[in-house]
MITOR-862296 format. One record per residue: residue number from 1; z, y negated, x of N, C-alpha, C in turn. Coordinates in pm, 1 decimal, always signed. Example, Ala and Ser with C-alpha at 12.3 -4.5 7.8 and 13.67 -1.06 7.14 Angstrom:
2
<pos = 1	nup = +780.0	nnorth = +569.0	neast = +1319.0	caup = +780.0	canorth = +450.0	caeast = +1230.0	cup = +780.0	cnorth = +330.0	ceast = +1320.0>
<pos = 2	nup = +708.0	nnorth = +225.0	neast = +1285.0	caup = +714.0	canorth = +106.0	caeast = +1367.0	cup = +787.0	cnorth = -3.0	ceast = +1290.0>
# end
This chain:
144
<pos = 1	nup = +14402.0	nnorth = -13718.2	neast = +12520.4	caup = +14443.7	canorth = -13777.8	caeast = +12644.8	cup = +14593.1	cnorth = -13752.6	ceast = +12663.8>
<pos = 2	nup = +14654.0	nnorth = -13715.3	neast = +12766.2	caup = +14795.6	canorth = -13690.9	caeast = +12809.7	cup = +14854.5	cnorth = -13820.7	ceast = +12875.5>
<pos = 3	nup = +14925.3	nnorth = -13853.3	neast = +12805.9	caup = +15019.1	canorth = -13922.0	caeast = +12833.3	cup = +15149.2	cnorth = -13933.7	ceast = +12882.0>
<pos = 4	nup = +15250.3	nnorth = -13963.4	neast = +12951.7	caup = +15350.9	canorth = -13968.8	caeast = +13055.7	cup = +15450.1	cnorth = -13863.5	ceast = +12964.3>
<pos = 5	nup = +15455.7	nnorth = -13935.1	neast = +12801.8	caup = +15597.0	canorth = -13867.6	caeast = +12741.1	cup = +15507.4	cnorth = -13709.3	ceast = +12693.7>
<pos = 6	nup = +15385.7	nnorth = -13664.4	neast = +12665.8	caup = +15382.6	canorth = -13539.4	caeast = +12630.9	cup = +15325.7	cnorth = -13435.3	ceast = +12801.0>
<pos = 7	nup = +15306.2	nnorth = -13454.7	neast = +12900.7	caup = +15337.4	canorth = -13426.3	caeast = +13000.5	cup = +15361.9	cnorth = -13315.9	ceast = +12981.8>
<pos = 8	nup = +15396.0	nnorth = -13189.1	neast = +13036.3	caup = +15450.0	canorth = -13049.8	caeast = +13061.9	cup = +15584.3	cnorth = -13073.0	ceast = +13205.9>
<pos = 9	nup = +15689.3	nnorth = -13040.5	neast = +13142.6	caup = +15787.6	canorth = -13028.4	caeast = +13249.8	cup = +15751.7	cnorth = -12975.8	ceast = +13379.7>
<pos = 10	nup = +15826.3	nnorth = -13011.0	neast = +13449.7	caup = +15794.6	canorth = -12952.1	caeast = +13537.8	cup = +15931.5	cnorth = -12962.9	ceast = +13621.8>
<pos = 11	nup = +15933.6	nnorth = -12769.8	neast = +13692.1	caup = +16089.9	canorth = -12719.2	caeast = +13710.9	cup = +16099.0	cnorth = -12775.5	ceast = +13823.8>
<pos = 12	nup = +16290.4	nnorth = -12829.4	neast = +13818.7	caup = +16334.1	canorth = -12933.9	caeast = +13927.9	cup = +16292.0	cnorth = -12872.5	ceast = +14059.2>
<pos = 13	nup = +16223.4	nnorth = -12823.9	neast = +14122.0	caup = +16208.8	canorth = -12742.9	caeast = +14217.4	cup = +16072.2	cnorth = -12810.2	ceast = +14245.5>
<pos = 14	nup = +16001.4	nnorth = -12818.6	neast = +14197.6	caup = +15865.5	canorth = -12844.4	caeast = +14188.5	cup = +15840.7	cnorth = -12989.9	ceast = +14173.3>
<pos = 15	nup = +15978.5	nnorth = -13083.0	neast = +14172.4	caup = +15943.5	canorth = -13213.2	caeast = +14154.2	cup = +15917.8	cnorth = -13300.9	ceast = +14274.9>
<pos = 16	nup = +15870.5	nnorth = -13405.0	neast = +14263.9	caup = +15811.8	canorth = -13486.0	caeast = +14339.9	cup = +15940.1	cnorth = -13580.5	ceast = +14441.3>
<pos = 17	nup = +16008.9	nnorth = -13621.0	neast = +14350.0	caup = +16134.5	canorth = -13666.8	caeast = +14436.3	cup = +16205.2	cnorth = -13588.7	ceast = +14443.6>
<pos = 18	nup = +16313.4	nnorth = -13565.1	neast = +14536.4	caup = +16391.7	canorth = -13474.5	caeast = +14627.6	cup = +16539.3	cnorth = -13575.3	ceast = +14572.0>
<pos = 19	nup = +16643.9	nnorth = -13462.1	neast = +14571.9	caup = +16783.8	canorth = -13537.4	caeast = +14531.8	cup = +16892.3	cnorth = -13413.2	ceast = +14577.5>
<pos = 20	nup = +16967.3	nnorth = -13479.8	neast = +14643.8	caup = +17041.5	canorth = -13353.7	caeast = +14707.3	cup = +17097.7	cnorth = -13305.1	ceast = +14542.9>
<pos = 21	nup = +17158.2	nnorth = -13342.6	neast = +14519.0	caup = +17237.7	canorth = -13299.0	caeast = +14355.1	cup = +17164.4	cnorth = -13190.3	ceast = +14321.9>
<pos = 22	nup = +17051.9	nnorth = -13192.4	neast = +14310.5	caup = +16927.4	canorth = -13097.5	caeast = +14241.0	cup = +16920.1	cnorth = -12967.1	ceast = +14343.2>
<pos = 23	nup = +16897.6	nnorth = -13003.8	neast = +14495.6	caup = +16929.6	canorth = -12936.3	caeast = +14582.5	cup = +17031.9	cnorth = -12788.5	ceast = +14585.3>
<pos = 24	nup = +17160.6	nnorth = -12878.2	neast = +14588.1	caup = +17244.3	canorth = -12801.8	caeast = +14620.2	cup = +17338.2	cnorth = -12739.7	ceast = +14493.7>
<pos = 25	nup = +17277.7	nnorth = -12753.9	neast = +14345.1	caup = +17334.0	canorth = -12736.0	caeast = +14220.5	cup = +17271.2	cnorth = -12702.8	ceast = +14157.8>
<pos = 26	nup = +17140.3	nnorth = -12652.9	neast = +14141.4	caup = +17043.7	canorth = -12668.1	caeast = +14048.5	cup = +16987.7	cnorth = -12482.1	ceast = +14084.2>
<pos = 27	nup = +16976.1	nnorth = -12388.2	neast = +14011.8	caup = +16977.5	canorth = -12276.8	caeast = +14013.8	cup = +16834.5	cnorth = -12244.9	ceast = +13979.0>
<pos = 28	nup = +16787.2	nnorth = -12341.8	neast = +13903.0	caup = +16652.5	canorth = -12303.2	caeast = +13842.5	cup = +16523.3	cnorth = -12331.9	ceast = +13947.4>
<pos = 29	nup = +16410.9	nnorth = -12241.1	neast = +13884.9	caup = +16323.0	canorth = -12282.8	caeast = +14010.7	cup = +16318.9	cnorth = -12191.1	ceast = +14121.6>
<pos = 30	nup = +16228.3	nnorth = -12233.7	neast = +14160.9	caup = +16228.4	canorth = -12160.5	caeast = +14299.2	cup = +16201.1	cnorth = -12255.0	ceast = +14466.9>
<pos = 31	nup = +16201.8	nnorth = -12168.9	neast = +14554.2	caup = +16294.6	canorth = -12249.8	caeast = +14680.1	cup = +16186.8	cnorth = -12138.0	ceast = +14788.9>
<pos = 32	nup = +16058.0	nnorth = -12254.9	neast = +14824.6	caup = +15981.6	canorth = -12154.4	caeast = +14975.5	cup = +16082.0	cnorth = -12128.7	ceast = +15075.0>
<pos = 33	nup = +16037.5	nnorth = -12045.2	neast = +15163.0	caup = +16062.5	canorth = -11976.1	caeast = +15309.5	cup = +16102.1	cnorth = -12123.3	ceast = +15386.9>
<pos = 34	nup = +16021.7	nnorth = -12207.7	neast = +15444.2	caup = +16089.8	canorth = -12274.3	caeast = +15514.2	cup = +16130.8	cnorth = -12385.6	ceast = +15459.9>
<pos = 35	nup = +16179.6	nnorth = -12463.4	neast = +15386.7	caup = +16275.4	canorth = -12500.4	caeast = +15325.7	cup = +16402.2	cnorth = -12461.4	ceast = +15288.6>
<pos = 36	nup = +16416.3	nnorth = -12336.0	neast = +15305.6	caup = +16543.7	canorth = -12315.6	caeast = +15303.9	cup = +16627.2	cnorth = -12249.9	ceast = +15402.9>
<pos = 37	nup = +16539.2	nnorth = -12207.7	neast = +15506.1	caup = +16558.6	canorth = -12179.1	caeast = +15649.2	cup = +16596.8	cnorth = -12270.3	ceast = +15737.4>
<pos = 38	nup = +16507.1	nnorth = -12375.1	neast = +15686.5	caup = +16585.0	canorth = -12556.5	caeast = +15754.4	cup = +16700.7	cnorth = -12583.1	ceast = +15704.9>
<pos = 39	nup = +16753.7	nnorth = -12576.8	neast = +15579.7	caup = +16867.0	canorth = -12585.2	caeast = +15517.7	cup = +16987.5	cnorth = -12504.2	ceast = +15601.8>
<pos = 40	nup = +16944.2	nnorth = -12374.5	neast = +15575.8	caup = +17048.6	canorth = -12302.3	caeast = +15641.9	cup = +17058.3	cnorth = -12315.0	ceast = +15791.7>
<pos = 41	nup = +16947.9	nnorth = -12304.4	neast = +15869.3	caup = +17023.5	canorth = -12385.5	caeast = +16046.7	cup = +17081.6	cnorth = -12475.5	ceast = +16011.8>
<pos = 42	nup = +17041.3	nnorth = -12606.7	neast = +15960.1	caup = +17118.5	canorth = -12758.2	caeast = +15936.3	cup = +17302.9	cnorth = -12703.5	ceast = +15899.1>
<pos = 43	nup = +17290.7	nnorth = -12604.0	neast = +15760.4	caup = +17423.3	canorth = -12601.9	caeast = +15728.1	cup = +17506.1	cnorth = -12501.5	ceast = +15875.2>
<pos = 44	nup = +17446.7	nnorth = -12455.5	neast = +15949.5	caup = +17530.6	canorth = -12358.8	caeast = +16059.1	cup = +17544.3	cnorth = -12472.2	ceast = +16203.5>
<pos = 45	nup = +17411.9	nnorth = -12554.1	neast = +16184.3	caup = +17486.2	canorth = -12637.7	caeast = +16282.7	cup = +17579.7	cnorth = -12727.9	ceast = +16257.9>
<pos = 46	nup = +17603.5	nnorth = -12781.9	neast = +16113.7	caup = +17758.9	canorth = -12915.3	caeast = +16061.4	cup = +17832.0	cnorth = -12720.3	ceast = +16090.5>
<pos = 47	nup = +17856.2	nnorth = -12637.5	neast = +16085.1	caup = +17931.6	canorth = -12492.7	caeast = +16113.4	cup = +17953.2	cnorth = -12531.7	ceast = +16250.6>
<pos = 48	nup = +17856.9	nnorth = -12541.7	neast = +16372.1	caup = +17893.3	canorth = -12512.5	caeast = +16516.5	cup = +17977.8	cnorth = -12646.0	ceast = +16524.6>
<pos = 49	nup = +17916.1	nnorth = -12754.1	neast = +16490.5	caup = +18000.0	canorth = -12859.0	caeast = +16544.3	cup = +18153.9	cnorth = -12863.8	ceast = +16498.4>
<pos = 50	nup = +18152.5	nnorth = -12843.3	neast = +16380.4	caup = +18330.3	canorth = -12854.4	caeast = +16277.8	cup = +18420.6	cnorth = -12719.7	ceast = +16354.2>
<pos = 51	nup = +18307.1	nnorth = -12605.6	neast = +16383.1	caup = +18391.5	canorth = -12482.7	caeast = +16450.1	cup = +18473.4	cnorth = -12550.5	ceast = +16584.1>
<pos = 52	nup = +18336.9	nnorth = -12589.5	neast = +16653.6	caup = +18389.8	canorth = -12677.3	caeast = +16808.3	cup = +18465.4	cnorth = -12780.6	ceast = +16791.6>
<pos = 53	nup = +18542.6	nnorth = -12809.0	neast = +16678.9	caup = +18613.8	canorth = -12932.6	caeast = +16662.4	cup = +18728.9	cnorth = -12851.1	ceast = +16664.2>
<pos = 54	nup = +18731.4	nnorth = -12801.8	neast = +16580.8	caup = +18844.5	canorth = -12734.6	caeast = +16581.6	cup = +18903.4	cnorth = -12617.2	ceast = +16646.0>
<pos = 55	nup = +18803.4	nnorth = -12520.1	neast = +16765.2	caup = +18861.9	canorth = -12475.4	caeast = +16846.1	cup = +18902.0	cnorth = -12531.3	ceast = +16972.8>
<pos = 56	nup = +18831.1	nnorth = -12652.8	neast = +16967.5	caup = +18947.4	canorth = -12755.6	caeast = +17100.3	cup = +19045.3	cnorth = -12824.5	ceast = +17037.1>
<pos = 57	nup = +19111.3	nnorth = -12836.0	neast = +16912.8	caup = +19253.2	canorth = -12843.7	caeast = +16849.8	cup = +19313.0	cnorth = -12706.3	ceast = +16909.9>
<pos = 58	nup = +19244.3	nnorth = -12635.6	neast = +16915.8	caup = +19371.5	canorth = -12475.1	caeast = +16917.1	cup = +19349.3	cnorth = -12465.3	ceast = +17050.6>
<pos = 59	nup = +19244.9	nnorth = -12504.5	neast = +17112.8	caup = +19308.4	canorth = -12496.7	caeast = +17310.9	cup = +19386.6	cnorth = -12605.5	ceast = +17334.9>
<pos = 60	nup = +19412.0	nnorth = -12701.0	neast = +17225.0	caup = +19545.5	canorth = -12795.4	caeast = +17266.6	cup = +19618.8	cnorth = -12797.6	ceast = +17302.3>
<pos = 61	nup = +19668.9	nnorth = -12708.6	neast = +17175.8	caup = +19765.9	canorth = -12667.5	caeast = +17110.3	cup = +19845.9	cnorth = -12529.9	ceast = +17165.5>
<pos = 62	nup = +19741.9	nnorth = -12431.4	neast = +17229.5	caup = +19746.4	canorth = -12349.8	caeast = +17313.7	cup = +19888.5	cnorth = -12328.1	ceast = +17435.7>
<pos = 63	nup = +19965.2	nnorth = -12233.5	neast = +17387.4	caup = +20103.0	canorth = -12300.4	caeast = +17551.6	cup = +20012.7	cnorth = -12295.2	ceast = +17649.8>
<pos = 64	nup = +20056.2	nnorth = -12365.5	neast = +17803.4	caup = +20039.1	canorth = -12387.2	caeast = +17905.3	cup = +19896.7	cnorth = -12448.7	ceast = +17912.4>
<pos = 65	nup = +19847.4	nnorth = -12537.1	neast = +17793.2	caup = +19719.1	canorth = -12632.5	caeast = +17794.4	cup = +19765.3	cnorth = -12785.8	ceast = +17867.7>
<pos = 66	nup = +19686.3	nnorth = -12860.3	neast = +17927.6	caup = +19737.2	canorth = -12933.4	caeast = +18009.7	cup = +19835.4	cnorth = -13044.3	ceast = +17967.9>
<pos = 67	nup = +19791.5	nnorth = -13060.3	neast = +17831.4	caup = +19839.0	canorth = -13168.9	caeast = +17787.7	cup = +19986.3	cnorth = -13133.7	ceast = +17733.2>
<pos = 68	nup = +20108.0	nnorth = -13212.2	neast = +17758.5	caup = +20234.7	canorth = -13163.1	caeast = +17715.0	cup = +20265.0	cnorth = -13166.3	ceast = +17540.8>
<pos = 69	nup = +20195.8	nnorth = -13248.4	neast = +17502.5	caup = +20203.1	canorth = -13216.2	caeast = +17352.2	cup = +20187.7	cnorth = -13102.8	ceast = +17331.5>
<pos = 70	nup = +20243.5	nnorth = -12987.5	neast = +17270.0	caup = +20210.0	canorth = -12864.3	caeast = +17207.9	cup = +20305.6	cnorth = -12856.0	ceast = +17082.1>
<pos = 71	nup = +20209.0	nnorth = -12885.4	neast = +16997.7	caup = +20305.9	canorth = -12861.1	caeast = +16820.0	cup = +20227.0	cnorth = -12803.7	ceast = +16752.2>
<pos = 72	nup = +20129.0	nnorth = -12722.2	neast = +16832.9	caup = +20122.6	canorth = -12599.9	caeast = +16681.9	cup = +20029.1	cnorth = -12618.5	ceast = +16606.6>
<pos = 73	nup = +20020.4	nnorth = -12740.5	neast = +16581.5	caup = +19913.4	canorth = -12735.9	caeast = +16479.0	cup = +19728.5	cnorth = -12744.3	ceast = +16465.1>
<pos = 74	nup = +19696.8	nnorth = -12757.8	neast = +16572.5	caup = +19565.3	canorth = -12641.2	caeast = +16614.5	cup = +19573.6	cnorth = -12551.9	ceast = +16524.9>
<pos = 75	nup = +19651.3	nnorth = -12398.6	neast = +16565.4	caup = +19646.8	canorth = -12325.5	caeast = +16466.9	cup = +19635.4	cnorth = -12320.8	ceast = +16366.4>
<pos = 76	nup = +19716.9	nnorth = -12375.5	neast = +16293.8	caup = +19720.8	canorth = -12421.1	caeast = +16182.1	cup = +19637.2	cnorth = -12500.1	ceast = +16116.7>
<pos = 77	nup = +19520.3	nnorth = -12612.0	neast = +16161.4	caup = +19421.4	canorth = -12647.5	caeast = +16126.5	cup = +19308.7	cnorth = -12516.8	ceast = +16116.9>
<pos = 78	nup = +19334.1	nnorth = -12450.2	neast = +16219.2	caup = +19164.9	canorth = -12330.5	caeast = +16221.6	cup = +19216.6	cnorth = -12226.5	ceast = +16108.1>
<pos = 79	nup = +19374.7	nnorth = -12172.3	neast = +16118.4	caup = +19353.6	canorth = -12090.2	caeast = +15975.9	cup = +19320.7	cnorth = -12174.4	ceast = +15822.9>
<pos = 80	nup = +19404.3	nnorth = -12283.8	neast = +15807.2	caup = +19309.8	canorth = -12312.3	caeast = +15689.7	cup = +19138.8	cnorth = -12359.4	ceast = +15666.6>
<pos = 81	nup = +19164.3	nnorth = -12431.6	neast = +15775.4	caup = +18986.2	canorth = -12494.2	caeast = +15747.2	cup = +18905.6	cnorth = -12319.3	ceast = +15763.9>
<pos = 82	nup = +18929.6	nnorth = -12259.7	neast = +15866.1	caup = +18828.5	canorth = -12134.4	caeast = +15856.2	cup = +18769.5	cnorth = -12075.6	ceast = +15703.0>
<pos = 83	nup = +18887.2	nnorth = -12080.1	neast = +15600.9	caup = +18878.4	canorth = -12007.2	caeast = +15517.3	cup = +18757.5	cnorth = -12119.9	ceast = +15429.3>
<pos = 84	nup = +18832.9	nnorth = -12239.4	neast = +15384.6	caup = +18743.5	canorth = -12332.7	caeast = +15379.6	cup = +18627.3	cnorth = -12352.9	ceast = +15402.8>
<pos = 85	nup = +18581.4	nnorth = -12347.0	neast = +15485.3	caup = +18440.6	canorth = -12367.7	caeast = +15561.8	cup = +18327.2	cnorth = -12264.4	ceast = +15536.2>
<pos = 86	nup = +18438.4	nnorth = -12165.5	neast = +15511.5	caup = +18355.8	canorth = -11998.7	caeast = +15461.9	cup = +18338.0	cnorth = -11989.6	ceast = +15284.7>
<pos = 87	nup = +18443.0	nnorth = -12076.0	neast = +15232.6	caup = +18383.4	canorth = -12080.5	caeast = +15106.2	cup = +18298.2	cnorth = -12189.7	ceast = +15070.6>
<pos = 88	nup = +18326.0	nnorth = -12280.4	neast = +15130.4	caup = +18225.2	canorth = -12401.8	caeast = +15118.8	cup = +18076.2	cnorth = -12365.0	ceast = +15133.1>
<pos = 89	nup = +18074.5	nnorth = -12276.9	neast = +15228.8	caup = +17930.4	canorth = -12280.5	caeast = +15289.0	cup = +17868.7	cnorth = -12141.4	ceast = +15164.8>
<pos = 90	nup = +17962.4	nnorth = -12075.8	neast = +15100.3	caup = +17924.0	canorth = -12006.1	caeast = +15016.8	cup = +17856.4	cnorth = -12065.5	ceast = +14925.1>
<pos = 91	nup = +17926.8	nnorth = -12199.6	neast = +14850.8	caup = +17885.4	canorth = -12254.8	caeast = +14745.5	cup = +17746.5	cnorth = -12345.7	ceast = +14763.6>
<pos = 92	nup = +17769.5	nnorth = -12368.9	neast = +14878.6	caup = +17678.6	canorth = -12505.2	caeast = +14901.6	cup = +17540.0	cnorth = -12413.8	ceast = +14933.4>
<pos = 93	nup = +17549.9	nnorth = -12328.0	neast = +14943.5	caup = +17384.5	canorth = -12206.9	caeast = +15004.5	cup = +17355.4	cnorth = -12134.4	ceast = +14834.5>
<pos = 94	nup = +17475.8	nnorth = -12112.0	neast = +14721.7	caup = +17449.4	canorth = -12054.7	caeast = +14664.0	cup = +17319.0	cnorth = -12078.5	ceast = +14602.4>
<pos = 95	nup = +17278.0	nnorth = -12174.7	neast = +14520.1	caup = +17181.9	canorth = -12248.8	caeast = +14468.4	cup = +17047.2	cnorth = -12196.7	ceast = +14527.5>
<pos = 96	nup = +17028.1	nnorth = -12238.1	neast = +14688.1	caup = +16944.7	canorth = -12255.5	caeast = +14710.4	cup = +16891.9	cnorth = -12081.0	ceast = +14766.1>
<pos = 97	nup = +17008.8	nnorth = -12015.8	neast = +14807.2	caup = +16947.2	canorth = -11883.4	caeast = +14765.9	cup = +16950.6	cnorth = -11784.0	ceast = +14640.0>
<pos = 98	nup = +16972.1	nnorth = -11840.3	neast = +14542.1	caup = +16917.0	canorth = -11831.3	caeast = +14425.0	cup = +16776.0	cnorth = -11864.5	ceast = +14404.7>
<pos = 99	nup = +16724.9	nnorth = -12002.8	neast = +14452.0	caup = +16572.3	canorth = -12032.6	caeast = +14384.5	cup = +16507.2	cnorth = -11961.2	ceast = +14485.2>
<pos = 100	nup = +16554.0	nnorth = -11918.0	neast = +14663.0	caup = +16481.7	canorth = -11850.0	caeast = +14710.7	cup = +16437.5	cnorth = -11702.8	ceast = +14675.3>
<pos = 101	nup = +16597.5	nnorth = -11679.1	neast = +14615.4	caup = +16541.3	canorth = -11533.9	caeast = +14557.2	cup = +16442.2	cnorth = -11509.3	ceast = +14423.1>
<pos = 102	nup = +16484.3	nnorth = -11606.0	neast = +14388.3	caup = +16383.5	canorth = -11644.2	caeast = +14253.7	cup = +16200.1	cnorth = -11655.9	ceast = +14259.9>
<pos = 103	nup = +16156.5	nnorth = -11707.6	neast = +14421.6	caup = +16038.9	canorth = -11697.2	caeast = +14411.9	cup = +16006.4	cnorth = -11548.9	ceast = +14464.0>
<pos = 104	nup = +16115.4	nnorth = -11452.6	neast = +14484.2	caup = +16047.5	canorth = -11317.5	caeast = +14486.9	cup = +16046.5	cnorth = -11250.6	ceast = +14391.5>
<pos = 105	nup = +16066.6	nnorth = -11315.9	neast = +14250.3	caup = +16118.4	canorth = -11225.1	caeast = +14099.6	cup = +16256.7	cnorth = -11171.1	ceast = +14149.5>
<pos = 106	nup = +16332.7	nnorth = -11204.8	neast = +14192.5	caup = +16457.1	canorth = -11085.8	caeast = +14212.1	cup = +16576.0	cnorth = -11218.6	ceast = +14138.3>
<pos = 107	nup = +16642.2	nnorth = -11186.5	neast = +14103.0	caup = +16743.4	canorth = -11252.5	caeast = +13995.9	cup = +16842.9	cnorth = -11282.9	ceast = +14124.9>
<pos = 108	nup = +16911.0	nnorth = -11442.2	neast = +14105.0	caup = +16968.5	canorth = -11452.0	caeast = +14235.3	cup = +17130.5	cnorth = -11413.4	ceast = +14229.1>
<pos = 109	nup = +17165.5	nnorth = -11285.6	neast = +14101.1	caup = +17272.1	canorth = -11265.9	caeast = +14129.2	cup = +17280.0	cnorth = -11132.0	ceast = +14264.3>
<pos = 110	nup = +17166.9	nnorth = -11120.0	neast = +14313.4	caup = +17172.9	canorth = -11012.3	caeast = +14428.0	cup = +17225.2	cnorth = -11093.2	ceast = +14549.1>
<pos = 111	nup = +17266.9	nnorth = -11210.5	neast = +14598.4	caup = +17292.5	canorth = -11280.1	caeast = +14676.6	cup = +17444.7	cnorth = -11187.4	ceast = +14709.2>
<pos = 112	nup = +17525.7	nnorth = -11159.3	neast = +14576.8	caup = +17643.1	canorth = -11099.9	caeast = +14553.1	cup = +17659.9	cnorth = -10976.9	ceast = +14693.1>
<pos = 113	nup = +17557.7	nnorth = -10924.0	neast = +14707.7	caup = +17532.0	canorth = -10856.1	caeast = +14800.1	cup = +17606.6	cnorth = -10812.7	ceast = +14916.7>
<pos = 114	nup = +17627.3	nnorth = -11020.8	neast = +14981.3	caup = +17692.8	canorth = -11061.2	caeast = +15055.6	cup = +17818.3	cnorth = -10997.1	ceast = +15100.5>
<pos = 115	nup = +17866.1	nnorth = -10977.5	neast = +15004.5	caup = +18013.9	canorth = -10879.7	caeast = +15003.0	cup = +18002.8	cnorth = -10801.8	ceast = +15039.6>
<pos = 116	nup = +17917.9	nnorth = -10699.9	neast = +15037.7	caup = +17969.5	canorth = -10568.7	caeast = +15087.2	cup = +17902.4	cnorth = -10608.1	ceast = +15269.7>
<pos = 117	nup = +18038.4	nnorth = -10553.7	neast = +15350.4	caup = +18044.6	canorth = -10550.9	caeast = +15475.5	cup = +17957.7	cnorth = -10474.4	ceast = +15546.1>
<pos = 118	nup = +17910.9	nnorth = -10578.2	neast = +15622.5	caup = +17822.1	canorth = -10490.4	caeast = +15771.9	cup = +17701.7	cnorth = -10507.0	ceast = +15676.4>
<pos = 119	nup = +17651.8	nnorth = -10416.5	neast = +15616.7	caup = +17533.1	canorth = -10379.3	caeast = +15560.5	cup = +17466.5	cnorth = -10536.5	ceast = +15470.3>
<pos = 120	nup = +17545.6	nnorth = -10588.9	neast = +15393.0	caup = +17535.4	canorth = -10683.7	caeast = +15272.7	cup = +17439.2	cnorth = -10773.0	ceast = +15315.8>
<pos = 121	nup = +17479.4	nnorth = -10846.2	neast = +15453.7	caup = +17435.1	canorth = -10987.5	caeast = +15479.1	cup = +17269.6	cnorth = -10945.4	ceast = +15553.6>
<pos = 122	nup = +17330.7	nnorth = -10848.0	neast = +15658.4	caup = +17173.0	canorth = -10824.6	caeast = +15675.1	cup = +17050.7	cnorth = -10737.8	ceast = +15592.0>
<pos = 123	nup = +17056.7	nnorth = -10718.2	neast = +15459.4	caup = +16991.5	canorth = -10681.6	caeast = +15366.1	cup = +16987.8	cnorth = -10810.7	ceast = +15272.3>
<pos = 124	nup = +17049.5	nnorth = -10902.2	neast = +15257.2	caup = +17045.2	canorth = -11022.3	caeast = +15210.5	cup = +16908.5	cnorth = -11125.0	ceast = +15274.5>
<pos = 125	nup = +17011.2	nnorth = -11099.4	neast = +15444.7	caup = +16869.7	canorth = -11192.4	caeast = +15508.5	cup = +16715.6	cnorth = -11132.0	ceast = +15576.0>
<pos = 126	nup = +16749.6	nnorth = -11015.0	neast = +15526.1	caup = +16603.7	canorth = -10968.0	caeast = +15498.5	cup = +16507.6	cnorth = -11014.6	ceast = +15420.3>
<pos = 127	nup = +16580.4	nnorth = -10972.3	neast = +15274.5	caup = +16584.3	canorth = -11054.1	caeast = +15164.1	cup = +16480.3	cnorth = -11156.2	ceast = +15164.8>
<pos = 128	nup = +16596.2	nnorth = -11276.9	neast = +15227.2	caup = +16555.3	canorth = -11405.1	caeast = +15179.1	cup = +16466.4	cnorth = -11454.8	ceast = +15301.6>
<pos = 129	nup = +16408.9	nnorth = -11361.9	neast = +15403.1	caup = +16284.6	canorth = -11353.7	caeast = +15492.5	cup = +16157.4	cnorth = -11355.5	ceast = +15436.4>
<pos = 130	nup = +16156.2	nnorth = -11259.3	neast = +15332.4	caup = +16037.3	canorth = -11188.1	caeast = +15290.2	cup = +15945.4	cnorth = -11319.4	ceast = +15216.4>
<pos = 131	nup = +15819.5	nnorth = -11281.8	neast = +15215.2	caup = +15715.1	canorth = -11388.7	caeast = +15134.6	cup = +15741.2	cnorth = -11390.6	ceast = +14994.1>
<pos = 132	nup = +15731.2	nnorth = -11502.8	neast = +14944.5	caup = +15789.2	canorth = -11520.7	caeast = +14742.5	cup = +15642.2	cnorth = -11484.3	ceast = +14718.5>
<pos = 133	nup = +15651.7	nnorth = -11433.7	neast = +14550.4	caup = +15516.0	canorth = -11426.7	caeast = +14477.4	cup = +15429.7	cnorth = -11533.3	ceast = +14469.6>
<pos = 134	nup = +15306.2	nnorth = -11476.6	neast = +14482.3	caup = +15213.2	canorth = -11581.1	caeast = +14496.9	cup = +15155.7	cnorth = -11616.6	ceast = +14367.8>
<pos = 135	nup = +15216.5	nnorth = -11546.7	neast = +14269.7	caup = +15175.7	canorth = -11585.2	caeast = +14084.4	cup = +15317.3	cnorth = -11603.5	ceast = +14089.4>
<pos = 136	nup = +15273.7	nnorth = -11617.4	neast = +13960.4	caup = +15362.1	canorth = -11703.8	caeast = +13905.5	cup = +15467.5	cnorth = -11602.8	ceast = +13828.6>
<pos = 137	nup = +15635.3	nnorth = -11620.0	neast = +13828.9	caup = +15672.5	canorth = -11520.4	caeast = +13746.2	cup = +15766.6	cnorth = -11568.1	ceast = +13656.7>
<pos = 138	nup = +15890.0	nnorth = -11469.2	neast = +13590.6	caup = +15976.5	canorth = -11529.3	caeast = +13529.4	cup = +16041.4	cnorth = -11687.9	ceast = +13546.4>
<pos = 139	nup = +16081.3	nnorth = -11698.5	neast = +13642.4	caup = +16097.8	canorth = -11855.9	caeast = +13686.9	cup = +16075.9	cnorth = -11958.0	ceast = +13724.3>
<pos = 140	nup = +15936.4	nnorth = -11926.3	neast = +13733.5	caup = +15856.8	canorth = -12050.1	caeast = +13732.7	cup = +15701.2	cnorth = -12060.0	ceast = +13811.6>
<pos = 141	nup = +15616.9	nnorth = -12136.4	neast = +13791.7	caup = +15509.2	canorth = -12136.3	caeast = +13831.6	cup = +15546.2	cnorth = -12101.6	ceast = +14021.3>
<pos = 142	nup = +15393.1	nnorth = -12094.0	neast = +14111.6	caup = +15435.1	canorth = -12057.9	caeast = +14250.1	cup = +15416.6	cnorth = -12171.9	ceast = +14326.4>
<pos = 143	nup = +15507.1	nnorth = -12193.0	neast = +14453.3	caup = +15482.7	canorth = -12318.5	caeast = +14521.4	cup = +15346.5	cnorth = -12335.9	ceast = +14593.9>
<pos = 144	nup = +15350.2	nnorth = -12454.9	neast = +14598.3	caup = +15176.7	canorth = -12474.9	caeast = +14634.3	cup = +15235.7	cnorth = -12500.9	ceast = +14807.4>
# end
């Protein structure tokens, strides 16, 4: 008879409760098609809104904008946060396109990809389009 403590693990991916921590940190496992397609609109729309926040700081800030305050610092908010926002969103997707690449057998250091210009991202999100294995492979059993 099986009991709770001899059980067979089972990879954080595949568990029953959901925890962002596990989510957005957790490399192991694998990660279906739409689950992580919801993820990524969700993370581009907190993108549209924080973008639109901060390009009406820089039409403020803008000379001859209506308002007589003009000090500049618009600008100066969009060059740093831009850079910010672009690495953030690097880290915070890494994970989860890792376990996506993971349910196609492909090792998720191909994400790296990303880098190379023009070509990278849309061979990436090809990529992480395509259907995961329907057996089971190196990383873990297949999602039901």
């Amino acid at each position: 008879m099986m009991t709770q403590e001899n059980l067979p693990a089972q990879p954080p991916s595949q568990k029953s409760s959901f925890s962002v921590k596990q989510w957005l940190f957790d490399f192991k496992g694998r990660t279906g098609r739409v689950g992580f397609w919801i993820y990524w609109l969700c993370m581009w729309a907190v993108d549209l809104i924080l973008f639109s926040i901060l390009f009406g700081l820089v039409l403020e800030a803008t000379p001859g904008a209506s308002d007589s305050t003009n000090d500049g610092y618009g600008w100066l908010a969009m060059f740093i946060a831009l850079p910010v926002v672009i690495v953030a969103d690097f880290v915070l997707l890494a994970a989860p396109r890792a376990r996506r690449l993971h349910d196609q057998g492909i090792s998720g250091c191909i994400q790296f990809i990303w880098f190379f210009p023009y070509l990278g991202p849309l061979v990436l999100c090809i990529i992480l389009a395509l259907p995961g294995e329907k057996k089971e492979n190196r990383f873990g059993p297949p999602l039901s």
